[in-house]
GULODO-70629 format. One record per atom (N, C-alpha, C): atom name; chain; x, z, y. Coordinates in steps of 0.1 Angstrom, whole numbers, always signed. Last residue first. Layout:
{rec "CA" "A" {X Z Y}}
...
This chain:
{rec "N" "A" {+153 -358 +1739}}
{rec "CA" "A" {+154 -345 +1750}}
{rec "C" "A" {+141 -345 +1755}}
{rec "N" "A" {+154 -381 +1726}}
{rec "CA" "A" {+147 -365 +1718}}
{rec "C" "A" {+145 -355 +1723}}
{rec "N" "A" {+169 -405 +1730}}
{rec "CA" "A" {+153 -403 +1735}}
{rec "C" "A" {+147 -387 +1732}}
{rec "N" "A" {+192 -410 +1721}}
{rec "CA" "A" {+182 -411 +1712}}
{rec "C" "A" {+170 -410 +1722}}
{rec "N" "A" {+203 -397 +1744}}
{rec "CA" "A" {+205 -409 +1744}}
{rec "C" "A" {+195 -419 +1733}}
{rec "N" "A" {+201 -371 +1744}}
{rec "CA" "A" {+193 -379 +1753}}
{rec "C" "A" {+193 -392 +1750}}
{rec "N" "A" {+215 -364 +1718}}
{rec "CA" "A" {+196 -365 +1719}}
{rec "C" "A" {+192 -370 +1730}}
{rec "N" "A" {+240 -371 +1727}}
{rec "CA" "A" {+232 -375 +1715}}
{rec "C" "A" {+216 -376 +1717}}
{rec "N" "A" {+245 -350 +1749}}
{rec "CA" "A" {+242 -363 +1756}}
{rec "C" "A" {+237 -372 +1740}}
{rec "N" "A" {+237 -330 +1736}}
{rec "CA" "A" {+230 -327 +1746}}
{rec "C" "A" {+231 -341 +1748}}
{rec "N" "A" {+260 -329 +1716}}
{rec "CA" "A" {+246 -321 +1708}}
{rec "C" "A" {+236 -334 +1727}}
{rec "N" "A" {+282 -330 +1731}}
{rec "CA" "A" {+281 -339 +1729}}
{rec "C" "A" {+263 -338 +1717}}
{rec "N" "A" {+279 -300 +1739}}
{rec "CA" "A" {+279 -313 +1753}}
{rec "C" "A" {+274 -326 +1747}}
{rec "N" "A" {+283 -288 +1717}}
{rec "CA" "A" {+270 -289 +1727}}
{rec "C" "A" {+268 -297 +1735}}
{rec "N" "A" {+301 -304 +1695}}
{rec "CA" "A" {+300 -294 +1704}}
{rec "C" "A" {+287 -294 +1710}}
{rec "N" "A" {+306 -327 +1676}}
{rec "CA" "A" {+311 -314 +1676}}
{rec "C" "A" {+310 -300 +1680}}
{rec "N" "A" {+279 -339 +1657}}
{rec "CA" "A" {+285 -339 +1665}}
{rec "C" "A" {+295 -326 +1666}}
{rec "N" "A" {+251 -340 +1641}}
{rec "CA" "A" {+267 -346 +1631}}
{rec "C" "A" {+278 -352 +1646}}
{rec "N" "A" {+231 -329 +1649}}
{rec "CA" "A" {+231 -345 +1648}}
{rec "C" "A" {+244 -350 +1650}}
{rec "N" "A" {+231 -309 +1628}}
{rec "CA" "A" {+221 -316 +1626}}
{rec "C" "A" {+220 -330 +1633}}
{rec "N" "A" {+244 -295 +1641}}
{rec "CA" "A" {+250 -298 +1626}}
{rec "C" "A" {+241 -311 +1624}}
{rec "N" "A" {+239 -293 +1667}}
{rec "CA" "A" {+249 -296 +1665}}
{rec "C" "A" {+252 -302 +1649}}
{rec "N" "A" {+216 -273 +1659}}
{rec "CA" "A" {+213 -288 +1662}}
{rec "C" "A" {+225 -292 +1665}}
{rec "N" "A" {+231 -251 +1648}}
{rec "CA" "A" {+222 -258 +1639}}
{rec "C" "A" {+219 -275 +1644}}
{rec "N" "A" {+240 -244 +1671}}
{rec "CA" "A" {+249 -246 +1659}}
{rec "C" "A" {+242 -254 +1648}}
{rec "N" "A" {+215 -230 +1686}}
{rec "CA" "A" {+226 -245 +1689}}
{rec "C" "A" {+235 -250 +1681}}
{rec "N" "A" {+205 -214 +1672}}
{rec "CA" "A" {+193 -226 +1673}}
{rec "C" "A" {+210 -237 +1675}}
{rec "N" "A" {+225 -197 +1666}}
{rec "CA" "A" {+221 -200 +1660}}
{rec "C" "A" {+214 -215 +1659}}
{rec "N" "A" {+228 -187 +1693}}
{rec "CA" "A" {+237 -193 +1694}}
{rec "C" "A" {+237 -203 +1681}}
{rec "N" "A" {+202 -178 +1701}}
{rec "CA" "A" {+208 -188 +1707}}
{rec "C" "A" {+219 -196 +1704}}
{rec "N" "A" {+205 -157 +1687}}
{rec "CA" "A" {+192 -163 +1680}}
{rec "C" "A" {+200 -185 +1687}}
{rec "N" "A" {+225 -139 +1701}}
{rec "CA" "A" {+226 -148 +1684}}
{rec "C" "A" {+215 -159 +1682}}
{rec "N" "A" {+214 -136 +1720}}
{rec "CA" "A" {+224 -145 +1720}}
{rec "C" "A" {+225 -151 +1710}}
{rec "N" "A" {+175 -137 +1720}}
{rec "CA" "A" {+192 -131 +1721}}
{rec "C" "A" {+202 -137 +1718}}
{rec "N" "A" {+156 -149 +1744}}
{rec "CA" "A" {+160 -150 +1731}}
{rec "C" "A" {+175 -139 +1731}}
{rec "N" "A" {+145 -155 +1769}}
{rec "CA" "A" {+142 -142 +1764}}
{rec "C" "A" {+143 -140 +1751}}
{rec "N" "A" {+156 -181 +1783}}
{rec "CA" "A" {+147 -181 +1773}}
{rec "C" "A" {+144 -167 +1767}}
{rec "N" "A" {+178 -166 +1797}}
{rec "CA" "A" {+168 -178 +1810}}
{rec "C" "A" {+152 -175 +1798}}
{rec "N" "A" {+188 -150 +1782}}
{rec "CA" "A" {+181 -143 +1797}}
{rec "C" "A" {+174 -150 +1799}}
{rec "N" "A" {+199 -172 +1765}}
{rec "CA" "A" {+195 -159 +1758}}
{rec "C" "A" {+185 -151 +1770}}
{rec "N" "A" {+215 -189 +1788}}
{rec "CA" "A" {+208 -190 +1780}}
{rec "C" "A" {+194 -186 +1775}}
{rec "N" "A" {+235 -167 +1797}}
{rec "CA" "A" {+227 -177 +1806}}
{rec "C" "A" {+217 -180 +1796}}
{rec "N" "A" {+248 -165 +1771}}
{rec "CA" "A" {+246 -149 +1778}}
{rec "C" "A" {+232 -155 +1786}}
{rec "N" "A" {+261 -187 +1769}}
{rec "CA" "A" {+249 -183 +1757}}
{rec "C" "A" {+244 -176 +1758}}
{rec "N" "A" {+261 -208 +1799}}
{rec "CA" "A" {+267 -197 +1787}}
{rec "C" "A" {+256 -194 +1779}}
{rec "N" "A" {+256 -237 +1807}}
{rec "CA" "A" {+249 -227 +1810}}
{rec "C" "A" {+258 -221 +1795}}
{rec "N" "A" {+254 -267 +1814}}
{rec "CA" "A" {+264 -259 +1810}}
{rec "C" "A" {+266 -241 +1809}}
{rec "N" "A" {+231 -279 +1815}}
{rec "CA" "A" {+233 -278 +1830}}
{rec "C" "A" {+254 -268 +1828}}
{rec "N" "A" {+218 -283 +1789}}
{rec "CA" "A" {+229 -296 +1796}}
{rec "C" "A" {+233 -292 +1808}}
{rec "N" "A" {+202 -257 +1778}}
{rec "CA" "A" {+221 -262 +1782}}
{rec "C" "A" {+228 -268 +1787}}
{rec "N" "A" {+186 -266 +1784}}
{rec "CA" "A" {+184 -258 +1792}}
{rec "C" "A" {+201 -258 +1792}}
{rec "N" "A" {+182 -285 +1759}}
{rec "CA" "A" {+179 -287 +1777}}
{rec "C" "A" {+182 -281 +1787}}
{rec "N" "A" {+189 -271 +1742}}
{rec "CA" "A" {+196 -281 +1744}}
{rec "C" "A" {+192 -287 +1757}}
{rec "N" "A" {+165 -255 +1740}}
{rec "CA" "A" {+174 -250 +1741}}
{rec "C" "A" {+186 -258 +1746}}
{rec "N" "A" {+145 -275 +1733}}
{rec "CA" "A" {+142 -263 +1747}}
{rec "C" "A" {+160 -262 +1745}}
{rec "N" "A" {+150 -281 +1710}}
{rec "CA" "A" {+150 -289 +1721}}
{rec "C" "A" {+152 -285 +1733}}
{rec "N" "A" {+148 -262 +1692}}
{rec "CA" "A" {+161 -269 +1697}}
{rec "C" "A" {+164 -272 +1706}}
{rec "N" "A" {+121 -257 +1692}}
{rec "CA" "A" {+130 -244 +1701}}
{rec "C" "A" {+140 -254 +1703}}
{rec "N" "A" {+112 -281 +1682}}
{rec "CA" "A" {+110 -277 +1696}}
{rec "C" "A" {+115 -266 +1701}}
{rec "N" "A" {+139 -293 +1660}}
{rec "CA" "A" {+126 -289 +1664}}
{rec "C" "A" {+122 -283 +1679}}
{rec "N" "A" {+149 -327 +1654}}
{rec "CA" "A" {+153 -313 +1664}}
{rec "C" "A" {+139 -309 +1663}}
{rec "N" "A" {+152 -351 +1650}}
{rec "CA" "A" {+154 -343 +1635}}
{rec "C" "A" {+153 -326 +1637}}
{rec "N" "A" {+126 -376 +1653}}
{rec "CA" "A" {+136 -369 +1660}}
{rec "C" "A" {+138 -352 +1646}}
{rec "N" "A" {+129 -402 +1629}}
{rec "CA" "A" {+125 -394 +1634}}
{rec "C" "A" {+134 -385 +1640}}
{rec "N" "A" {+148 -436 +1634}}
{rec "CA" "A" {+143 -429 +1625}}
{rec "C" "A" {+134 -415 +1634}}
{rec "N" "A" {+160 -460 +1645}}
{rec "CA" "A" {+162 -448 +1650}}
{rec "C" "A" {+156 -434 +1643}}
{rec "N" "A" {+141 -478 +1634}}
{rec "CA" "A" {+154 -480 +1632}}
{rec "C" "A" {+159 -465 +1635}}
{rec "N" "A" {+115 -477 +1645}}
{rec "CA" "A" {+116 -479 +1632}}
{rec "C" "A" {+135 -472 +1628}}
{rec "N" "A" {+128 -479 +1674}}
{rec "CA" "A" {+121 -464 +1670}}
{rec "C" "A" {+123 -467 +1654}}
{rec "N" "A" {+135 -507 +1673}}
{rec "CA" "A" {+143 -499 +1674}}
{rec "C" "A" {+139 -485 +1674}}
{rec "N" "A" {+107 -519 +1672}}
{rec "CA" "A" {+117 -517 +1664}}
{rec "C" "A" {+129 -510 +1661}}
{rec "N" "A" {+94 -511 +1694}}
{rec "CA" "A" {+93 -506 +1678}}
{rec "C" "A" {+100 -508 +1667}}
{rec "N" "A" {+106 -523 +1712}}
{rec "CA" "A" {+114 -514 +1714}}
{rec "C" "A" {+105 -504 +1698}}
{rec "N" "A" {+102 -548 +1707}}
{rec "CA" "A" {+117 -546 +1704}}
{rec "C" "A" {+122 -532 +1702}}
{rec "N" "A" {+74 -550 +1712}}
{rec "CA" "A" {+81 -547 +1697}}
{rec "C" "A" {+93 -546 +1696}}
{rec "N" "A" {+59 -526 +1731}}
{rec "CA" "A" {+71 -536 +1730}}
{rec "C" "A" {+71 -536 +1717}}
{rec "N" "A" {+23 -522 +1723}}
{rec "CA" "A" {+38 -514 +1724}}
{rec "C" "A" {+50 -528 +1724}}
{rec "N" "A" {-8 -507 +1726}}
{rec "CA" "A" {-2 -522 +1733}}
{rec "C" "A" {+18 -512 +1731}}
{rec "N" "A" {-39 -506 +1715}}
{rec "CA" "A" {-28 -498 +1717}}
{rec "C" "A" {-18 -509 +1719}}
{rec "N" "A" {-72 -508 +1729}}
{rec "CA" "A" {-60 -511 +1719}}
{rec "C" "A" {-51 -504 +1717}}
{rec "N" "A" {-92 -505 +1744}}
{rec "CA" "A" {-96 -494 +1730}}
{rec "C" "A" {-81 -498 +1722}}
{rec "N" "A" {-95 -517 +1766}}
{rec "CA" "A" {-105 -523 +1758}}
{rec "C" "A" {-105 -511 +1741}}
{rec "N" "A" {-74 -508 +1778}}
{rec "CA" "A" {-90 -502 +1788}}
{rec "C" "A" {-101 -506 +1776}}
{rec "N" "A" {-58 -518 +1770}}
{rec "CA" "A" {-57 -502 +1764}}
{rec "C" "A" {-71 -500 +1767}}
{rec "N" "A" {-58 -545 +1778}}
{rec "CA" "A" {-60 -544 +1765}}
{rec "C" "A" {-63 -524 +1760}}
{rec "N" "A" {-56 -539 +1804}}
{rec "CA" "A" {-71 -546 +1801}}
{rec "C" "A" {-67 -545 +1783}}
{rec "N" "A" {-27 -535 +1808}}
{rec "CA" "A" {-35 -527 +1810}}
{rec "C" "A" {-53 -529 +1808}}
{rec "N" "A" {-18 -561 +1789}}
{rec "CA" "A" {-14 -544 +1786}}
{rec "C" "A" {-30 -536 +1793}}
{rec "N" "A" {-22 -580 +1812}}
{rec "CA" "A" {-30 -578 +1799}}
{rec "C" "A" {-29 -565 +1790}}
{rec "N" "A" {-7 -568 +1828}}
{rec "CA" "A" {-20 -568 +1836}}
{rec "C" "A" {-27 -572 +1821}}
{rec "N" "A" {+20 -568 +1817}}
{rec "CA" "A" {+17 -561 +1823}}
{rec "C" "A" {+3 -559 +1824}}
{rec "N" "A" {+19 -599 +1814}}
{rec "CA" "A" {+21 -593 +1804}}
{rec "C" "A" {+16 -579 +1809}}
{rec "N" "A" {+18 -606 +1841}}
{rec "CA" "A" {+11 -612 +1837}}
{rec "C" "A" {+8 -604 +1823}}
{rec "N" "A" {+46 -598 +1849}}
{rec "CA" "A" {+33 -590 +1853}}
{rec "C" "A" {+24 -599 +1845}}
{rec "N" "A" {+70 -593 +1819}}
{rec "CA" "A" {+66 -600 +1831}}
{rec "C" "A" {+51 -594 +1835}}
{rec "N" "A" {+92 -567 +1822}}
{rec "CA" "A" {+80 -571 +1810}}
{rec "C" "A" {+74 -580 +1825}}
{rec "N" "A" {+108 -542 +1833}}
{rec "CA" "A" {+111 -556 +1830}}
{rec "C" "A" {+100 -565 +1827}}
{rec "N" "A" {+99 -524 +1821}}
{rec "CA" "A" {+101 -521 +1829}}
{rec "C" "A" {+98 -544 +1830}}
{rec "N" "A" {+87 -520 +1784}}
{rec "CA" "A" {+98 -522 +1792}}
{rec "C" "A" {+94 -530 +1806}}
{rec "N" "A" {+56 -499 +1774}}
{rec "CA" "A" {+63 -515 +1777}}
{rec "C" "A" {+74 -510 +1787}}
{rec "N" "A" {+32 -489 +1755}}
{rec "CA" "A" {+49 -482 +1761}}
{rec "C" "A" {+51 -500 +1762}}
{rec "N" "A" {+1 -472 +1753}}
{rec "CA" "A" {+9 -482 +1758}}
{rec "C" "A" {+25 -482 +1760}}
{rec "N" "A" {-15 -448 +1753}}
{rec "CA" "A" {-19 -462 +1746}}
{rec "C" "A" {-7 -471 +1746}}
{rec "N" "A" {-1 -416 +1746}}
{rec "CA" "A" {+3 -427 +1753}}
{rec "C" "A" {-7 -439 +1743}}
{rec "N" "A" {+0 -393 +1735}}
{rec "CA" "A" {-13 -397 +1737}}
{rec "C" "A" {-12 -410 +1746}}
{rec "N" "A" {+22 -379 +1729}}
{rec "CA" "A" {+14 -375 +1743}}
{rec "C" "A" {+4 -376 +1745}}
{rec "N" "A" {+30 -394 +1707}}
{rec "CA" "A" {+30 -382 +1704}}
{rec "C" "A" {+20 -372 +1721}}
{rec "N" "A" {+41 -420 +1719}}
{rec "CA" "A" {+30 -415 +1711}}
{rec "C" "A" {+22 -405 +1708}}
{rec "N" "A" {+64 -408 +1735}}
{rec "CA" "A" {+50 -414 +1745}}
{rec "C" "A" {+35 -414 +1731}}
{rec "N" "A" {+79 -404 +1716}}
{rec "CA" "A" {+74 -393 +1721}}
{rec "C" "A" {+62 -395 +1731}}
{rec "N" "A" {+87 -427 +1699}}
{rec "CA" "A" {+77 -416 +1697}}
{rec "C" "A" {+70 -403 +1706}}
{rec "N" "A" {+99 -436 +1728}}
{rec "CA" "A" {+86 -441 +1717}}
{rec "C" "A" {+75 -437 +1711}}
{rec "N" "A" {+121 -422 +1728}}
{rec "CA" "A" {+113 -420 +1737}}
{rec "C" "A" {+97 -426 +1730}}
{rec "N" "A" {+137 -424 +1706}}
{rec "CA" "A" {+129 -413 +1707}}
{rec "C" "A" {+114 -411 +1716}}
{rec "N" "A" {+150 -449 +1711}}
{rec "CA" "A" {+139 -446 +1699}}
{rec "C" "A" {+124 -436 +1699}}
{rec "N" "A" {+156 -461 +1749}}
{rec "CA" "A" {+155 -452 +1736}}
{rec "C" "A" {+144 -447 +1724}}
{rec "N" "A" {+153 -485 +1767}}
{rec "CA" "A" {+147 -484 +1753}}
{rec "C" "A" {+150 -477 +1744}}
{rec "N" "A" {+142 -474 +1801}}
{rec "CA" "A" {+157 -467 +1790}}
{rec "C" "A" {+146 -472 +1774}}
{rec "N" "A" {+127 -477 +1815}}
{rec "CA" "A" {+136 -493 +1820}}
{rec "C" "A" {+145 -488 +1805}}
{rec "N" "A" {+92 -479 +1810}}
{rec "CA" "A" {+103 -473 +1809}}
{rec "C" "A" {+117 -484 +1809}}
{rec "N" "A" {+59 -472 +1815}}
{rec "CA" "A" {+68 -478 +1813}}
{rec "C" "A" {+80 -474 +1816}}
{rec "N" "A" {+29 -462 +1797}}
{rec "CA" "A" {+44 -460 +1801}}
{rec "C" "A" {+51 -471 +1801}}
{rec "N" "A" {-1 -459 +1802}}
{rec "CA" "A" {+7 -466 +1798}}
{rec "C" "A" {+20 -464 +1802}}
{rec "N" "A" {-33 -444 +1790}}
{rec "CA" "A" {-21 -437 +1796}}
{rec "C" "A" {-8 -452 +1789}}
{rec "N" "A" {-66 -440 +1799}}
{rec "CA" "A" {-59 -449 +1790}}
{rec "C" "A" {-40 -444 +1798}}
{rec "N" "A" {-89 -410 +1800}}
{rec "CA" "A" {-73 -420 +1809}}
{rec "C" "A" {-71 -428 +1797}}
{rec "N" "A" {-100 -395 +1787}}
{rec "CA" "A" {-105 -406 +1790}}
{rec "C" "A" {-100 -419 +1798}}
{rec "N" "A" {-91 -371 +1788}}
{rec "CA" "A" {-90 -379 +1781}}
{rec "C" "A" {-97 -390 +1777}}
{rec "N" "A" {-80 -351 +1807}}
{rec "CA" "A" {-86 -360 +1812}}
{rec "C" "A" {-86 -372 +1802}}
{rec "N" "A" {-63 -330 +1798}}
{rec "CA" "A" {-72 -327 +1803}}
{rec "C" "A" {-85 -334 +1811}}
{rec "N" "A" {-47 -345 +1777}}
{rec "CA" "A" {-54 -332 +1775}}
{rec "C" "A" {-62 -325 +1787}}
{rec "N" "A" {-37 -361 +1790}}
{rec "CA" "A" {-46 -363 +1779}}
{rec "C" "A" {-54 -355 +1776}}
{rec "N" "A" {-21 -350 +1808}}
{rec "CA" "A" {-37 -358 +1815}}
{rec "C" "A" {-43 -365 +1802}}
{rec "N" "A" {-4 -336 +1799}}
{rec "CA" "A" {-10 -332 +1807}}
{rec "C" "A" {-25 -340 +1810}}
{rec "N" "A" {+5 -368 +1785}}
{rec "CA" "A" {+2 -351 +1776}}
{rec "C" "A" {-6 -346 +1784}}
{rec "N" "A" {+16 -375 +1807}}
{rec "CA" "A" {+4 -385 +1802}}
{rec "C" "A" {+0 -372 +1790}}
{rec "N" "A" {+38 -356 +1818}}
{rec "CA" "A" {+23 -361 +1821}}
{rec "C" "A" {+16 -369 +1819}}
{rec "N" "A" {+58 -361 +1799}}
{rec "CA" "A" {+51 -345 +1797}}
{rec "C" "A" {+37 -350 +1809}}
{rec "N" "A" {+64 -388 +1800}}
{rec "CA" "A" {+55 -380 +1786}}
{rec "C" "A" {+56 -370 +1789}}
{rec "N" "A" {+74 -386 +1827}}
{rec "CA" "A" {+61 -394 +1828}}
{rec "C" "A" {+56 -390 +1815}}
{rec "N" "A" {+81 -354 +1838}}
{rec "CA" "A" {+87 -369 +1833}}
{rec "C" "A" {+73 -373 +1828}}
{rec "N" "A" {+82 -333 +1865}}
{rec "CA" "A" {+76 -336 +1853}}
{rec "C" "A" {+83 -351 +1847}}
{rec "N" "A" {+99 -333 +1890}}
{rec "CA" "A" {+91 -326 +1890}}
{rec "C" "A" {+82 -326 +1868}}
{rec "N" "A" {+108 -369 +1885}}
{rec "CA" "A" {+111 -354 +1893}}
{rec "C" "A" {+95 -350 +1896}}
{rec "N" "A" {+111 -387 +1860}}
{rec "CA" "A" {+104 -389 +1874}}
{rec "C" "A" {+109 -375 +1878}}
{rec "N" "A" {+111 -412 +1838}}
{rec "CA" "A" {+120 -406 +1846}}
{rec "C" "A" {+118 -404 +1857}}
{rec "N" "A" {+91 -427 +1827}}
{rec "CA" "A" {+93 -415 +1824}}
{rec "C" "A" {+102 -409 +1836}}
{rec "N" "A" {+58 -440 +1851}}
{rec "CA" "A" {+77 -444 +1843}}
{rec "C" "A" {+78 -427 +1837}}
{rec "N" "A" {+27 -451 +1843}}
{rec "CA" "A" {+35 -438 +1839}}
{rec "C" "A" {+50 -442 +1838}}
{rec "N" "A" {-4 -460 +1845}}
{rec "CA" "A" {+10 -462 +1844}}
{rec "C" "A" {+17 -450 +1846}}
{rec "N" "A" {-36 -446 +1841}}
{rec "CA" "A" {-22 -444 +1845}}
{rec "C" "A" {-15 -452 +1840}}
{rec "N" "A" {-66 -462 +1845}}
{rec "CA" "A" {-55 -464 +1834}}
{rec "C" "A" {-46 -459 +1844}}
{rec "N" "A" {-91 -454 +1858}}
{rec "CA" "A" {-95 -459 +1846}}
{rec "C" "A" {-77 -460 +1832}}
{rec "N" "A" {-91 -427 +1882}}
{rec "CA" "A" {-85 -437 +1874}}
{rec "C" "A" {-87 -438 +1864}}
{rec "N" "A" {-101 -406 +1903}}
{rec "CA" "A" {-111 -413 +1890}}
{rec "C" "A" {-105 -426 +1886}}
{rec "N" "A" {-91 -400 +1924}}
{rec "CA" "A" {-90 -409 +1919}}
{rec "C" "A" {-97 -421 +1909}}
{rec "N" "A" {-85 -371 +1914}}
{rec "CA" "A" {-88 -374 +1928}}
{rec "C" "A" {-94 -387 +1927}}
{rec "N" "A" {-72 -369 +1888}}
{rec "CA" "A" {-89 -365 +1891}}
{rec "C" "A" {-92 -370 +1903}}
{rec "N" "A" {-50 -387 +1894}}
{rec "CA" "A" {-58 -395 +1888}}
{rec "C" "A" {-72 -391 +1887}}
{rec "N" "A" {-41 -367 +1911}}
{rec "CA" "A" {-40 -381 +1916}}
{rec "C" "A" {-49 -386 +1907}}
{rec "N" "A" {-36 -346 +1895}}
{rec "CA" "A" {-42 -341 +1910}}
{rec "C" "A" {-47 -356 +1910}}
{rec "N" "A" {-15 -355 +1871}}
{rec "CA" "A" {-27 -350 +1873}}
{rec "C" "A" {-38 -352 +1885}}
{rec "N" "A" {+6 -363 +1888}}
{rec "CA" "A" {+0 -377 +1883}}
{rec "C" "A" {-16 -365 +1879}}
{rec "N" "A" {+25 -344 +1901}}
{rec "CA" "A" {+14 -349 +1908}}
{rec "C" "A" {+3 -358 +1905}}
{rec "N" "A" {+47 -343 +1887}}
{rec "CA" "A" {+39 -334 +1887}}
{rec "C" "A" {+26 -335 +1899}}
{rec "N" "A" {+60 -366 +1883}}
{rec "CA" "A" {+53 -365 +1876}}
{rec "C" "A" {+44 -354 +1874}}
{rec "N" "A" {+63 -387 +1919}}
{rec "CA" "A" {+65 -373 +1912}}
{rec "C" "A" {+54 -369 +1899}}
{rec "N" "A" {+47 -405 +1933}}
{rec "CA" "A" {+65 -405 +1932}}
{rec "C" "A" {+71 -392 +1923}}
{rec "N" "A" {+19 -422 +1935}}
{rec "CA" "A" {+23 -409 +1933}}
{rec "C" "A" {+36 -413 +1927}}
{rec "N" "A" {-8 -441 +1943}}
{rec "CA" "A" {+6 -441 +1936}}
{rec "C" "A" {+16 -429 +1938}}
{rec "N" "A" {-44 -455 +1936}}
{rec "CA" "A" {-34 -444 +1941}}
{rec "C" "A" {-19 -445 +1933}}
{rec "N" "A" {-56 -480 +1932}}
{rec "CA" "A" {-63 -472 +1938}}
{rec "C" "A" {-51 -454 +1943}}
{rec "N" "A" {-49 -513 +1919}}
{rec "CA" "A" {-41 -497 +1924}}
{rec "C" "A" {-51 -489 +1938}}
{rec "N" "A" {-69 -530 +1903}}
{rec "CA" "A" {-71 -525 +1923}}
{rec "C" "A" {-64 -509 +1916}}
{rec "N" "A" {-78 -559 +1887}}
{rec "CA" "A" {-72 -546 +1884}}
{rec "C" "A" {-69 -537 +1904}}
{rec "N" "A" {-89 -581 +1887}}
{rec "CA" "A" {-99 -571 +1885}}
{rec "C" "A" {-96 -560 +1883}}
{rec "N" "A" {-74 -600 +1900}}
{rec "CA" "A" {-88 -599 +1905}}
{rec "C" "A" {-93 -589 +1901}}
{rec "N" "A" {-40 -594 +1904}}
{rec "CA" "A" {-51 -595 +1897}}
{rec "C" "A" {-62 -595 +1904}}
{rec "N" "A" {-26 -587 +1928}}
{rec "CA" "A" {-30 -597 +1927}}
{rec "C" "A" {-38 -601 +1919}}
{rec "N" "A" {-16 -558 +1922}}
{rec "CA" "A" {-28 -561 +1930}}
{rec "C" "A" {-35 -575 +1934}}
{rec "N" "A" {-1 -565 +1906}}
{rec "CA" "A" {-12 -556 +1898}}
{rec "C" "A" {-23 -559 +1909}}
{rec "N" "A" {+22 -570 +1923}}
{rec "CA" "A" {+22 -576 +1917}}
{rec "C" "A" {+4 -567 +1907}}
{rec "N" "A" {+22 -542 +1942}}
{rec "CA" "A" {+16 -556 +1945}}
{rec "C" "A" {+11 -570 +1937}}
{rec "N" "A" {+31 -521 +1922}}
{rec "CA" "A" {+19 -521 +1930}}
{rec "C" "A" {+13 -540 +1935}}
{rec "N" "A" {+52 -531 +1916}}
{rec "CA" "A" {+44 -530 +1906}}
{rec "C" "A" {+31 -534 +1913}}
{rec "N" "A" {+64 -526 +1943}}
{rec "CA" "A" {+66 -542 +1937}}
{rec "C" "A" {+54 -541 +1926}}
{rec "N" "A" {+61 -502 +1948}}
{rec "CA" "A" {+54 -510 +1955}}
{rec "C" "A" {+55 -523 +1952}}
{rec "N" "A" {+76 -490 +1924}}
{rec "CA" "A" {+67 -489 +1927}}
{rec "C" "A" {+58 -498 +1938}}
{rec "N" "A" {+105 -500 +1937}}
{rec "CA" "A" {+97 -506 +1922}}
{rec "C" "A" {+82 -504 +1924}}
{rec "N" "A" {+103 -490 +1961}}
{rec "CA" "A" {+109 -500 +1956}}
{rec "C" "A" {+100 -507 +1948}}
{rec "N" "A" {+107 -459 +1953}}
{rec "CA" "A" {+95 -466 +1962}}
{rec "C" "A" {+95 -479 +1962}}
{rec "N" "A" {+109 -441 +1922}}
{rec "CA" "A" {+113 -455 +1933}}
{rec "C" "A" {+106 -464 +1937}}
{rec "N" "A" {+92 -428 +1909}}
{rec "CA" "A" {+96 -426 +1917}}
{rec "C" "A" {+104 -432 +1927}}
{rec "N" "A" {+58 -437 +1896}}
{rec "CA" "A" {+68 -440 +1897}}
{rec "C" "A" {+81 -438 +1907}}
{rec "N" "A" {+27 -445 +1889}}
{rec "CA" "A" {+34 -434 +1893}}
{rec "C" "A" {+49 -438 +1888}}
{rec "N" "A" {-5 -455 +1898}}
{rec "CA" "A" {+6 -458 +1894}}
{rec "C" "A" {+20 -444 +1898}}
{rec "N" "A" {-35 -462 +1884}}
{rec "CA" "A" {-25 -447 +1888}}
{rec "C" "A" {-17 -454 +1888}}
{rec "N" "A" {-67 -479 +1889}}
{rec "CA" "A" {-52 -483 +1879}}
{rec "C" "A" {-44 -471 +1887}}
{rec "N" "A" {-93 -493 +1875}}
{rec "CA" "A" {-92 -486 +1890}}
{rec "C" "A" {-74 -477 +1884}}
{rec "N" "A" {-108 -529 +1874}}
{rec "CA" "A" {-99 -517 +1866}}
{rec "C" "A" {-97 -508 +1873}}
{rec "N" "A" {-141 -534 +1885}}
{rec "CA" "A" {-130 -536 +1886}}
{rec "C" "A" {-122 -526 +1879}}
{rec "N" "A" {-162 -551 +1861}}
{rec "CA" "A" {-158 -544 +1865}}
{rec "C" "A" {-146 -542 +1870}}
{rec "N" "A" {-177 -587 +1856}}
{rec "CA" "A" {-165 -575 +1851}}
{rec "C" "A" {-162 -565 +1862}}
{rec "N" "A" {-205 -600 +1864}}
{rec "CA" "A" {-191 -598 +1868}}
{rec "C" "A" {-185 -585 +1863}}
């Protein structure tokens, strides 16, 4: 007899999350063993836990689900790490790649689809929507480097360049520099519109 899967689920709507949860728990061989509402908790949860595969939504408080499948790659890499996500931005794609993610499937995706995902990563695969590789193909690479990034994040709250320069221990210029650049760079006018571009791409 097959082992059972021992499965993380993390997701901040209690809702969904207990629908996931149930629907996974009908499998015979997969058993949600813990579910956690915050991505800064998916660590603690999966050592506690000894989970064989996190699920992962991105959009979570406290951490987003690719800064914690990164976290628990790097410290527990022996997780199979699957994201799901309701937003099929390009960026996002790569960046579940880039974490160490086996898996990125849409929210949506029937359970049945789901529960082979998770027995296919456990088996050594890598399991990805293709609509939404295609649309990464399409979307091409993110074109912002990691100061950009930082910096463009820290702005979406509308924060001055004075704000900024203090929050990041940069100086204004260096600040005002990094943001003129990623403005040029994804052929917008201003920062607001710098800020909602890369979200929307996935790059934030």
């Amino acid at each position: 007899m097959s082992r059972t899967i021992k499965v993380l689920l993390a997701e901040d709507q209690s809702m969904v999350r207990e629908a996931l949860a149930a629907l996974l728990g009908l499998e015979p061989d997969i058993d949600v063993v813990a579910q956690v509402a915050r991505g800064d908790e998916v660590l603690a949860a999966a050592r506690a836990h000894d989970v064989d595969v996190a699920l992962l939504d991105i959009e979570m408080p406290g951490m987003t689900g690719i800064e914690a499948a990164a976290e628990v790659h790097r410290e527990l890499p022996g997780i199979k790490l699957l994201i799901l996500t309701t937003f099929g931005r390009p960026g996002y794609l790569r960046s579940a790649m880039e974490s160490g993610a086996d898996a990125f499937l849409v929210k949506d995706a029937p359970a049945a689809q789901l529960a082979a995902a998770v027995r296919k990563v456990l088996a050594g695969e890598r399991v990805i929507d293709p609509t939404l590789a295609a649309a990464a193909l399409a979307g091409g690479a993110n074109p912002l480097t990691d100061r950009e990034r930082e910096i463009l994040r820290a702005a979406a709250d509308g924060s001055t360049n004075a704000e900024l320069a203090k929050a990041l221990h940069l100086s204004q210029g260096t600040v005002r520099n990094y943001l003129s650049t990623a403005i040029q760079k994804l052929a917008v006018r201003n920062r607001a519109e710098a800020v909602r571009t890369a979200r929307e791409k996935g790059w934030l």
